[in-house]
C-alpha positions in Angstrom: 0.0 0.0 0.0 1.3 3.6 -1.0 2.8 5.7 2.0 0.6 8.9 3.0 -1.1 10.4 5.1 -4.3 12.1 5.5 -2.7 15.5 5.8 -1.1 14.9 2.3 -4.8 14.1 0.5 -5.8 17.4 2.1 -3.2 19.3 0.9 -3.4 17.8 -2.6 -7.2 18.4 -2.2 -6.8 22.0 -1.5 -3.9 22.9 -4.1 -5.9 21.5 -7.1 -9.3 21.0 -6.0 -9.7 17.2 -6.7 -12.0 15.4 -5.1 -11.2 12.9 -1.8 -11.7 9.8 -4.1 -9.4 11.4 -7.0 -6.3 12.5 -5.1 -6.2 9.0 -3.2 -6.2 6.8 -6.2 -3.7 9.3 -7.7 -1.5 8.9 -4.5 -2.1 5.4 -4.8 -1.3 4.6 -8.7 1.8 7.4 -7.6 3.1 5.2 -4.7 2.6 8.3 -2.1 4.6 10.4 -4.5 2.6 13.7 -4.3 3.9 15.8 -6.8 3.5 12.9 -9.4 0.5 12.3 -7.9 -0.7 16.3 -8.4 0.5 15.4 -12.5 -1.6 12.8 -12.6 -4.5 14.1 -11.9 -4.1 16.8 -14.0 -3.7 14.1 -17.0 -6.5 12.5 -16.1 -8.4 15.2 -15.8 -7.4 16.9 -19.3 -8.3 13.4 -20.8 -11.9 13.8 -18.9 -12.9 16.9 -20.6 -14.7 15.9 -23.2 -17.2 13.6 -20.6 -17.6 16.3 -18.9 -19.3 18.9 -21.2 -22.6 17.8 -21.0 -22.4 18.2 -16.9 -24.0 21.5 -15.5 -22.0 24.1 -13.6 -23.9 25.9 -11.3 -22.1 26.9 -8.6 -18.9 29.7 -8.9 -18.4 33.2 -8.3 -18.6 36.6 -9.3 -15.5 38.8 -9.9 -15.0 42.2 -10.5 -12.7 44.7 -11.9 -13.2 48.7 -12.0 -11.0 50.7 -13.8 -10.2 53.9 -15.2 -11.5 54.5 -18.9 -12.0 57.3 -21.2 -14.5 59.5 -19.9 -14.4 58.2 -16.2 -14.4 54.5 -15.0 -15.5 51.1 -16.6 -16.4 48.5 -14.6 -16.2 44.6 -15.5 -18.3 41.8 -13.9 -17.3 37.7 -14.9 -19.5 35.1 -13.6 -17.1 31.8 -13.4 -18.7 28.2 -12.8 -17.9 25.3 -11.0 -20.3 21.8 -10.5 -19.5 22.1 -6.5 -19.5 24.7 -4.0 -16.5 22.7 -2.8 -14.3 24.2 -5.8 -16.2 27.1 -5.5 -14.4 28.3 -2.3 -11.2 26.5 -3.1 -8.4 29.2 -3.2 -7.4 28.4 -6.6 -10.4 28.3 -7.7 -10.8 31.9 -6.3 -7.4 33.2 -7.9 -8.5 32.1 -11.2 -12.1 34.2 -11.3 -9.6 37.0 -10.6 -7.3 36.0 -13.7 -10.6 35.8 -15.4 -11.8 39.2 -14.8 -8.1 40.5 -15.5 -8.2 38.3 -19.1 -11.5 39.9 -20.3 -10.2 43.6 -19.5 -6.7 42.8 -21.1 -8.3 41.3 -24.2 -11.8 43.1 -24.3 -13.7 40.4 -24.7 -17.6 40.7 -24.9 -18.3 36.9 -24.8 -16.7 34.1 -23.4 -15.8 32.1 -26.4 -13.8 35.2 -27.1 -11.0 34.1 -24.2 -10.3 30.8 -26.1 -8.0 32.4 -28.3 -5.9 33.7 -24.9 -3.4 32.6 -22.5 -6.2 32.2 -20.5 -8.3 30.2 -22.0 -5.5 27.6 -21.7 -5.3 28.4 -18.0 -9.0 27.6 -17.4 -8.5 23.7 -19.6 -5.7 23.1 -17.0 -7.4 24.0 -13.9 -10.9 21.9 -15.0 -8.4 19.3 -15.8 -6.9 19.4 -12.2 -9.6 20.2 -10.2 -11.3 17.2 -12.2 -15.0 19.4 -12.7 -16.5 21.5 -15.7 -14.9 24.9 -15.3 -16.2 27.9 -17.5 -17.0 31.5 -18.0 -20.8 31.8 -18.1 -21.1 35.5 -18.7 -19.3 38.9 -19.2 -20.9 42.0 -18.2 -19.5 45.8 -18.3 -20.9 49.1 -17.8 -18.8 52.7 -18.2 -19.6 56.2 -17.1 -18.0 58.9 -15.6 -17.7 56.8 -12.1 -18.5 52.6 -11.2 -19.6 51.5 -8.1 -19.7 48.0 -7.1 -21.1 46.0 -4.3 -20.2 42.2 -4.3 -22.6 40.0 -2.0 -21.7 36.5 0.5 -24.6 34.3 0.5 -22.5 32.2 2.7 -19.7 33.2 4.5 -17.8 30.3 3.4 -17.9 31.1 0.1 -17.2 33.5 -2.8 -19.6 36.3 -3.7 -22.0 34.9 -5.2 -23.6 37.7 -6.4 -22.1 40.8 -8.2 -23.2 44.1 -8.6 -21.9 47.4 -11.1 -23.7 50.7 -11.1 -22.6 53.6 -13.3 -23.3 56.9 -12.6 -22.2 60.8 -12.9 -19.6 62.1 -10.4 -22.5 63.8 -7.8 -24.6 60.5 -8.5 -21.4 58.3 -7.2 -22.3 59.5 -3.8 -25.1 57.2 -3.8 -24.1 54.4 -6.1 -22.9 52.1 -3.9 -26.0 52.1 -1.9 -28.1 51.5 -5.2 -26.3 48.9 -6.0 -27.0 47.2 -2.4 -30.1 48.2 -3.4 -29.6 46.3 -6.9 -28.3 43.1 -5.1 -31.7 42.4 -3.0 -34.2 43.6 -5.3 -33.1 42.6 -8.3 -34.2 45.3 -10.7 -34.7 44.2 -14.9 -34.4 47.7 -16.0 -33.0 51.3 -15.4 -36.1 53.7 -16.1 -38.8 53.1 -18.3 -38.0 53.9 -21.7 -36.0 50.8 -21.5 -39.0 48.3 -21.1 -39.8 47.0 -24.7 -43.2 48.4 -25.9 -44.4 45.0 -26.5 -43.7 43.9 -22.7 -45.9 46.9 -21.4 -48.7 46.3 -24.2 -48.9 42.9 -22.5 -49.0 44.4 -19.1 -51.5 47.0 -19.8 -53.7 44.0 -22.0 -53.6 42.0 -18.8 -54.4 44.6 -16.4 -57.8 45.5 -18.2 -58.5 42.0 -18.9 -58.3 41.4 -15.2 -60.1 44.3 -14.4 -63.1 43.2 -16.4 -63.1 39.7 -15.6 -63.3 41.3 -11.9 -66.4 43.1 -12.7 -64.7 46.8 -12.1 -66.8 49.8 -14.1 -66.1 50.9 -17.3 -65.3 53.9 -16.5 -62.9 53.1 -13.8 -60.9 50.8 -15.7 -58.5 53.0 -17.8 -57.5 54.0 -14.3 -57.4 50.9 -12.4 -54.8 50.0 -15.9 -52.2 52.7 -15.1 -52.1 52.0 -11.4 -51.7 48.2 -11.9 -48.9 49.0 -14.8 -47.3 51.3 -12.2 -47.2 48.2 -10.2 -45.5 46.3 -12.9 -42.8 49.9 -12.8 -42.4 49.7 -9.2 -41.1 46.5 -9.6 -38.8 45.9 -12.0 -37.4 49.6 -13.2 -34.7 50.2 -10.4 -35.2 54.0 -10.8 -38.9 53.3 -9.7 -38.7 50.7 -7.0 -39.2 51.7 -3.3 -35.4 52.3 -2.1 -34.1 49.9 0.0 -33.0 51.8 3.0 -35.7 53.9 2.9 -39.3 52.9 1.0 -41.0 56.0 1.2 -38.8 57.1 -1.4 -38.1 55.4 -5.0 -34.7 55.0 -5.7 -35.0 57.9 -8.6 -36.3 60.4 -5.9 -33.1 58.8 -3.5 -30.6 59.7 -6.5 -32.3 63.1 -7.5 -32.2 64.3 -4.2 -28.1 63.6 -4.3 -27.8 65.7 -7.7 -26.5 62.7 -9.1 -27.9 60.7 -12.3 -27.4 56.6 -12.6 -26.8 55.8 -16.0 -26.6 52.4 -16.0 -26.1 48.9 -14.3 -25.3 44.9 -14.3 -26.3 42.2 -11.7 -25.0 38.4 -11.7 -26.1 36.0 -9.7 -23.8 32.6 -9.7 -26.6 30.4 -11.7 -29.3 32.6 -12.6 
């Protein structure tokens, strides 16, 4: 029988992510040797690869760069998946979403096949070839003005953030960015104001609202009304500038951002998996 311990499958375990089973028939097959052992399963795992595209990665973390841009600031947000929370939090794991972030500012990609072509993308085969799990970049997400705030969000303290937030805004706006994009994070907001719902989505909303409204039995007359309030509903829901603001709901978050002198001109929310 090989010679280790259990302190060397945890260390192999946490310096490429491998799973318990993995790393001990590695150690085995490398008769204890754990650097041979560590190349092993990194050959096994590139050979894996292909059986392994079908499997769903759901779990990951968000990472975020802001940097200085023409104009002011532009912020970058890179959702990157694993199949475990287990990888999720390992520390390699970790360093690599921030060589992904830094890979999509370098090289401006827009879309993820658009790292394959970098030193990268080469990166991200080895380490889904050590760590012996699908590995990928989901989704790249930016947003520039003349300042980016960020909030990034633990849903377990064990973990990564699992969700990301940006918020772009003028200088005076900056000044409450950060709390709209807290704000962003637990609300979860489809739109900035509402010229940027598509006509067709609130022709549906206002077709359903005085559907409902007859099918309740309201008066004619007081149906064109009863419309606009139930499509300000639909508003106060999903346009951030029109939602009741987090920290304070008597206000909307436009009134919260007026009142600051500031303007938000735009935003992007990850969540790991959604």
């Amino acid at each position: 029988m090989a010679n280790y311990t259990a302190a060397d499958i945890k260390e192999i375990r946490e310096s490429t992510g491998a799973g318990m089973l993995d790393v001990k028939k590695a150690l085995d097959e490398a008769g204890g040797d754990k650097a041979k052992a560590v190349e092993l399963i990194r050959v096994k795992g590139l050979k894996g690869i292909a059986k392994r595209e079908g499997r769903t990665a759901s779990e990951g973390l968000i990472a975020v760069d802001i940097s200085d841009s023409e104009g002011g600031q532009t912020g970058t947000l890179v959702e990157l998946n694993s199949e475990t929370d287990f990888v999720a939090k390992n520390e390699k794991f970790v360093a690599l979403g921030d060589e992904a972030v830094a890979a999509v500012v370098e090289s401006g990609a827009t879309e993820p096949a658009d790292l394959a072509s970098t030193p990268f993308g080469e990166a991200l085969t080895n380490a889904g070839a050590t760590m012996g799990e699908k590995i990928e970049v989901r989704r790249i997400g930016r947003v520039s003005g003349e300042a980016v705030s960020s909030y990034m969000h633990r849903t377990s303290k064990d973990l990564p953030p699992q969700v990301g937030v940006l918020v772009a805004s003028d200088k005076a706006g900056a000044e409450v960015a950060r709390d709209v994009a807290m704000h962003i994070a637990a609300y979860s907001p489809s739109y900035l104001n509402r010229e940027e719902v598509p006509e067709e989505i609130v022709a549906d909303e206002r077709r359903i609202a005085e559907e409902t409204a007859k099918a309740e039995g309201k008066p004619e007359k007081a149906i064109p009304k009863i419309v606009e309030g139930r499509l300000n509903g639909y508003f106060k829901e999903n346009v951030l500038l029109d939602q009741p603001f987090a920290k304070d709901p008597k206000q909307s978050v436009g009134q919260v951002v007026e009142a600051a002198g500031g303007t938000i001109t735009g935003f992007v929310r990850f969540r790991v998996g959604s």
